[in-house]
C-alpha atoms as one frame of an Amber mdcrd trajectory, in Angstrom:
protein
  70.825  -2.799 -18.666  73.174  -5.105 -17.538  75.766  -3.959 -14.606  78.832
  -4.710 -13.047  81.140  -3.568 -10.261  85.182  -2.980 -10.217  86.542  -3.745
  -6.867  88.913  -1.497  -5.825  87.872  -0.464  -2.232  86.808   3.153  -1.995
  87.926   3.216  -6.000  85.570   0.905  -7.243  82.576   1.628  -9.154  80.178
   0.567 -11.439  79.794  -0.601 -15.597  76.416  -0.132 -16.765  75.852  -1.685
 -20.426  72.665  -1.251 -22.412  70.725   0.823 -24.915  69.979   4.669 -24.378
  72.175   4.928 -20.647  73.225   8.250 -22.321  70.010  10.145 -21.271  69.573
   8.141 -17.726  70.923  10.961 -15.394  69.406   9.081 -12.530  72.867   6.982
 -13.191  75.031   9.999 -12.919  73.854  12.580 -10.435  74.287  10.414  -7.543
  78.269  10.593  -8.078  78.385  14.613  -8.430  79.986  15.833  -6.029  79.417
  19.339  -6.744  77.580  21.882  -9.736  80.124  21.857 -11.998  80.982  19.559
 -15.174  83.299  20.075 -18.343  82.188  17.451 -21.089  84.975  16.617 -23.216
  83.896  15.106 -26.917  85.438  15.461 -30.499  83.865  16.843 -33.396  82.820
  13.489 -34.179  80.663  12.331 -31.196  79.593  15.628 -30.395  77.212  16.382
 -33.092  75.531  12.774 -32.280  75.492  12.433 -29.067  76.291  15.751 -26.536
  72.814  17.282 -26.564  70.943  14.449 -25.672  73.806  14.044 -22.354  73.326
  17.824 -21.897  69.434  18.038 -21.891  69.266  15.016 -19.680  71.490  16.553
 -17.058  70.107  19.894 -16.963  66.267  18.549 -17.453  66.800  16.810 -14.043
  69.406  19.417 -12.179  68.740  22.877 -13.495  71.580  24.337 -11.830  74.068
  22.361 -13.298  77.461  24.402 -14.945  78.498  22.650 -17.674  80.280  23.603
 -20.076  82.057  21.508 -23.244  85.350  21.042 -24.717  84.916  19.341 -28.088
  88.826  18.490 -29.776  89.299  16.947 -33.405  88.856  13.513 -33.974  91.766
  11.333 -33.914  94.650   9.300 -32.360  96.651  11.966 -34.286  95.303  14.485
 -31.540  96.516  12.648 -28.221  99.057  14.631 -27.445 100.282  17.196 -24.773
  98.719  20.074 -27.089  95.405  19.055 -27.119  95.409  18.318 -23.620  96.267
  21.976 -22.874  92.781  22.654 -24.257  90.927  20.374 -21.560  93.092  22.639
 -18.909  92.414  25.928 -20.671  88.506  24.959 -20.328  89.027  24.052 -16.308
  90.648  27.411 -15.167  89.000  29.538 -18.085  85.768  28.354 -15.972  87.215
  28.917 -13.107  86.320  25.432 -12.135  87.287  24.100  -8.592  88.121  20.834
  -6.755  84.129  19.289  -6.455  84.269  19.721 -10.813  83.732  16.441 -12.507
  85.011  15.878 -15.999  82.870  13.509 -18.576  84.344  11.669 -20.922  81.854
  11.804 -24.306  84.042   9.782 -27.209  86.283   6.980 -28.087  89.719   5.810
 -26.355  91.448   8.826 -27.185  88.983  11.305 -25.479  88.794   8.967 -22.996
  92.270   8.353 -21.852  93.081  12.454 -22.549  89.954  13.319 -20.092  90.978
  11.179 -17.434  94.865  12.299 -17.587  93.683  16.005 -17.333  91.031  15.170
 -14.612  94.164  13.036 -12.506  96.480  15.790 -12.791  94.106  18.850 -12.553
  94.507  20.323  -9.115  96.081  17.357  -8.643  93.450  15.284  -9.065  88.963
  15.687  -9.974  86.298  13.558 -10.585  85.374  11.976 -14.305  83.058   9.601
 -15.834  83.531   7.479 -18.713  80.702   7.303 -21.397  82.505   5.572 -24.389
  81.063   5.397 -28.070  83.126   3.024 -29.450  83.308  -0.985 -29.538  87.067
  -0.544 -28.561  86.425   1.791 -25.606  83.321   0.587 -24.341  85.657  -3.569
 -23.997  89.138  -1.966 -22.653  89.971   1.767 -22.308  87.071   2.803 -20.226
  87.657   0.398 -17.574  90.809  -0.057 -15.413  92.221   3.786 -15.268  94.823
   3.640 -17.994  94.933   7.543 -19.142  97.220   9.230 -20.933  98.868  10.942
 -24.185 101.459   9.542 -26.630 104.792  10.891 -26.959 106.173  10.672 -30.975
 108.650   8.312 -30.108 105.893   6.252 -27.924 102.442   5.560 -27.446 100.797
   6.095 -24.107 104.369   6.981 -22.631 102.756   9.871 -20.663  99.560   8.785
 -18.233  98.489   8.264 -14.989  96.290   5.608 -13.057  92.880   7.605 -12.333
  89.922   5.402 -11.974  86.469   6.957 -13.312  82.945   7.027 -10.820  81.130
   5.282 -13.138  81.155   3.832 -16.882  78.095   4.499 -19.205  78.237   2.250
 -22.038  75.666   2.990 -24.857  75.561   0.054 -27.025  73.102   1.991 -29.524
  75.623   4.437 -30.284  77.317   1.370 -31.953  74.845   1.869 -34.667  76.870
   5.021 -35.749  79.963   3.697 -35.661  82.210   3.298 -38.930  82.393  -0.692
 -39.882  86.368  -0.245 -39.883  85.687   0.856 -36.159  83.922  -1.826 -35.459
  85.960  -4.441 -36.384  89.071  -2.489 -34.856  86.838  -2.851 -31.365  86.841
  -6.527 -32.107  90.392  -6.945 -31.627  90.516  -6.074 -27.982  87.308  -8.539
 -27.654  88.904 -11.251 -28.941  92.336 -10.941 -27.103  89.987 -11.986 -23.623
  89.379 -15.272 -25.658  92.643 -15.608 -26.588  94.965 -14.731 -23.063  92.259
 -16.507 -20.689  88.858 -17.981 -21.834  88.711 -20.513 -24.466  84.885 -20.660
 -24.201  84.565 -17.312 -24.930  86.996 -17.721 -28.356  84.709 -20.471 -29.464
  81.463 -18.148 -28.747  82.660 -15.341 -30.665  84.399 -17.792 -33.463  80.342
 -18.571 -33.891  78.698 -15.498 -33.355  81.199 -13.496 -35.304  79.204 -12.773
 -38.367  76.176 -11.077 -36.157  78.515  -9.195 -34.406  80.103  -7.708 -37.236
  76.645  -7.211 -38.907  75.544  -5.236 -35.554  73.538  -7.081 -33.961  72.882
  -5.509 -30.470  72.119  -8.651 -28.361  75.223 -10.624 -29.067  77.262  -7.255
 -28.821  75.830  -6.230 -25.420  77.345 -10.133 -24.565  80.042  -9.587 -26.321
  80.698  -6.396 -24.151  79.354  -7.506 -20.787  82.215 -10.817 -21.156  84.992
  -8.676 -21.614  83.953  -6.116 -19.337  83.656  -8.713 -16.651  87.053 -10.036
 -17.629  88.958  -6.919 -17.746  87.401  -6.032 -14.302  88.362  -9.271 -13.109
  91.905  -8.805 -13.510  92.158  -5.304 -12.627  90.789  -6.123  -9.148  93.671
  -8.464  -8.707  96.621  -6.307 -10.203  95.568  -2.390 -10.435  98.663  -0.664
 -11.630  99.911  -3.720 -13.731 102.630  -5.114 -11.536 101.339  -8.756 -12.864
  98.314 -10.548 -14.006  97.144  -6.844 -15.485 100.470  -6.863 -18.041  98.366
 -10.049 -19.533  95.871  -7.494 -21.208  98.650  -5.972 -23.289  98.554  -9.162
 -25.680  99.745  -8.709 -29.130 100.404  -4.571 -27.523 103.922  -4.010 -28.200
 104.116  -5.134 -31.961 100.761  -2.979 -32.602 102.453  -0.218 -30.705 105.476
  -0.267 -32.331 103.783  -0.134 -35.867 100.909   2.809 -34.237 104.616   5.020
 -33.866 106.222   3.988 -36.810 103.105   4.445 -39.313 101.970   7.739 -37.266
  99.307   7.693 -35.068  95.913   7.320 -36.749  97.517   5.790 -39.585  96.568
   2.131 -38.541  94.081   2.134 -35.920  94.794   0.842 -32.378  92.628  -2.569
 -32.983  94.043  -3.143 -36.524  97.995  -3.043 -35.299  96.736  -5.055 -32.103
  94.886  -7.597 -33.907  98.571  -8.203 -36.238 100.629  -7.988 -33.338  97.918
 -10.988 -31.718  99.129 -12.921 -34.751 103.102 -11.993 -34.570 102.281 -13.141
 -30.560 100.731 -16.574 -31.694 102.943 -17.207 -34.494 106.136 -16.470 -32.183
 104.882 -18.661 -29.725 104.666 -21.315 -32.032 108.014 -21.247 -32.765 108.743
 -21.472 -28.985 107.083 -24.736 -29.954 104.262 -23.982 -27.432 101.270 -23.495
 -30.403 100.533 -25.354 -33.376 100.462 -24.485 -37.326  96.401 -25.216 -36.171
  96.396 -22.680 -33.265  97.849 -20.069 -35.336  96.047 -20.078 -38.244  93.259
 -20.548 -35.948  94.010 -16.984 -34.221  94.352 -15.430 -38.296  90.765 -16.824
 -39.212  88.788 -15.078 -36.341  91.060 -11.766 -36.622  90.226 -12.201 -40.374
  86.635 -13.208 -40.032  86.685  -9.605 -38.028  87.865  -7.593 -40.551  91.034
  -7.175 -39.169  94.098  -7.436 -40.631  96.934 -10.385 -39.435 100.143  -8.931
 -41.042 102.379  -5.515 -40.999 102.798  -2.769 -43.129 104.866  -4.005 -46.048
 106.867  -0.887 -45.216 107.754  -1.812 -41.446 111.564  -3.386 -41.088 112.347
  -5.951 -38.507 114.441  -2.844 -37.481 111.701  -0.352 -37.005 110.233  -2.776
 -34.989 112.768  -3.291 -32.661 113.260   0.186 -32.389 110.130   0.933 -30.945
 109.800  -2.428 -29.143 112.599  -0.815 -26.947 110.671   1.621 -25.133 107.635
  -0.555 -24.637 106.229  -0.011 -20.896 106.737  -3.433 -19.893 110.192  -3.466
 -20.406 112.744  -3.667 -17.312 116.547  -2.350 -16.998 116.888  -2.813 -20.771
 114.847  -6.338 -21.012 112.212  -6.585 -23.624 109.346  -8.927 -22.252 106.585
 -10.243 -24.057 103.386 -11.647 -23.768 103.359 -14.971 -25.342 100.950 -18.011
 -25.295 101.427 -21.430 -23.771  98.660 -22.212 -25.414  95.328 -20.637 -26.762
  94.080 -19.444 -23.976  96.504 -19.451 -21.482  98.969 -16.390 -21.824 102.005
 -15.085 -19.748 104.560 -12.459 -19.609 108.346 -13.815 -20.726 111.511 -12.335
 -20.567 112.262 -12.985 -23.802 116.329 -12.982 -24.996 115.918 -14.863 -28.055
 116.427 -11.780 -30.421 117.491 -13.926 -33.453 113.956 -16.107 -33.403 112.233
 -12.944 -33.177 114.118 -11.017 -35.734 113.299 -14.178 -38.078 109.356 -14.034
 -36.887 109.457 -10.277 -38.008 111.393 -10.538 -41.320 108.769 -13.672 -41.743
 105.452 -11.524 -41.714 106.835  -8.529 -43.182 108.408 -10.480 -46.263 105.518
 -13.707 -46.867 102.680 -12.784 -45.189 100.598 -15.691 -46.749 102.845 -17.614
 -44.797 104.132 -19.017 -41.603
């Protein structure tokens, strides 16, 4: 087991990585603060993965309360109405202020159990255990929770840090290959925004990782970890550095809203709006024709695609690009690279050049 801390003052707390954490209670009991727990799961994860939790929790604290909340599986099911279901669970269980919600399942059960433990009685206990490459590199760790609204994702949330994160690389080995490589995206953004090092190590290792191999995942894991924690430290509730992790985040979540939720997964429309990033930033003239095609060969070498739907319009893009988070009094910023590497947030004004980058990838994506 590797481990490493977040430093938030009396917020921070720990991210355990390694094989079989899910039955080491010894890692979880400390941080109860009283008998009762509501494990939230999807009818995915659940049938894999909830007993073992379960047995391990009551085998070393009998008189434990838990009970479970399992939802369907599916970015099509973050929403206000499936949320109502974590609440229904709390006060159908009568559960009080010392409860402590756990998060069993990928981004989506993730980010909905930590929005209903921030806002239920106005604010309880929960622990992350993600199952996914995607959740286990970025959503688990920082306090990002939330719900998308149809006409944006993650538009309703709060900042609610966890007690602990769990993550269980061997329940990688269950984990769809189009998962996989959609958990690869948010892997190689770290490369990509802040640690060229890391891009060539992955560039290298990629095939293993792909095939599974549990070593150069649990590295692959730990480096990101340690990067995200790094910069949440410094910037908790994004006000700077923090808005650096959204790279290639408000093309993928404008084509997430347009194609419907689950439609693309969140690592597939991140890893083309990575590309749209690099290739707009070469026509800033900071990258090269090398750098970008550069970015599409490890997205590619991941499985991932590098260019949107063919039925996305530069004005369905826009659209949604509107009401991106990051946006102030009307101003769309981006985060664009200087180089690979090395990214920042921009104002950016120059709506023809993007318009063109848009119509570019939607209409020759073999192309610059």
């Amino acid at each position: 087991m590797q481990s490493l801390n977040l430093d938030l003052g009396e917020r921070s707390y720990s991210i355990h990585i390694g094989t079989d954490l899910l039955t080491r209670a010894d890692l979880l009991l400390p941080l109860l603060r009283g008998k009762q727990i509501l494990i939230v799961s999807n009818t995915t994860v659940a049938p894999l993965y909830l007993e073992p939790l379960t047995q391990s929790l009551i085998t070393a604290r009998p008189e434990l309360i838990i009970h479970t909340c399992i939802l369907p599986d599916g970015e099509a099911y973050k929403d206000m109405a499936h949320l109502q279901e974590i609440w229904d669970n709390l006060l159908e269980a009568g559960f009080n202020r010392n409860a402590t919600l756990i998060a069993l399942g990928g981004g989506v059960i993730g980010d909905m159990t930590g929005f209903a433990a921030a806002s239920y009685q106005r604010g309880v206990d929960f622990i992350q255990i993600p199952t996914t490459l995607l959740s286990q590199v970025d959503s688990s760790v920082g306090g990002k929770t939330g719900v998308n609204h149809p006409l944006g994702k993650n538009m309703l949330g709060a900042f609610w840090q966890p007690r602990v994160v769990l993550a269980d690389t061997r329940t990688l080995q269950t984990l769809p290959p189009r998962e996989l490589s959609a958990g690869m995206a948010e892997v190689i953004k770290y490369g990509l925004l802040g640690n060229l090092a890391f891009l060539a190590w992955l560039e290298q290792q990629m095939p293993g990782l792909i095939a599974g191999d549990q070593q150069l995942l649990s590295q692959a894991i730990d480096r990101s970890c340690q990067c995200k924690a790094d910069i949440v430290a410094e910037d908790e509730r994004e006000s700077g550095k923090r808005a650096l992790l959204n790279l290639g985040h408000t093309f993928g979540h404008a084509i997430e809203t347009e194609m419907g939720y689950g439609e693309w997964l969140h690592g597939e429309a991140v890893a083309v709006g990575m590309w749209l990033a690099a290739d707009l930033s070469r026509r800033m003239g900071w990258l090269s024709d090398a750098d970008v095609t550069r970015v599409a060969s490890i997205l590619q070498a991941a499985g991932l695609p590098t260019h949107p739907p063919k039925t996305m319009t530069t004005d369905s893009f826009l659209k949604h690009m509107a009401v991106d988070k990051k946006n102030l009094d009307g101003q769309l910023r981006l985060i664009l690279l200087r180089q690979l590497g090395q990214a920042e947030l921009f104002d950016f004004t120059d709506l023809p050049l993007l318009r063109q980058c848009l119509n570019d990838a939607i209409t020759n994506p073999h192309g610059f």
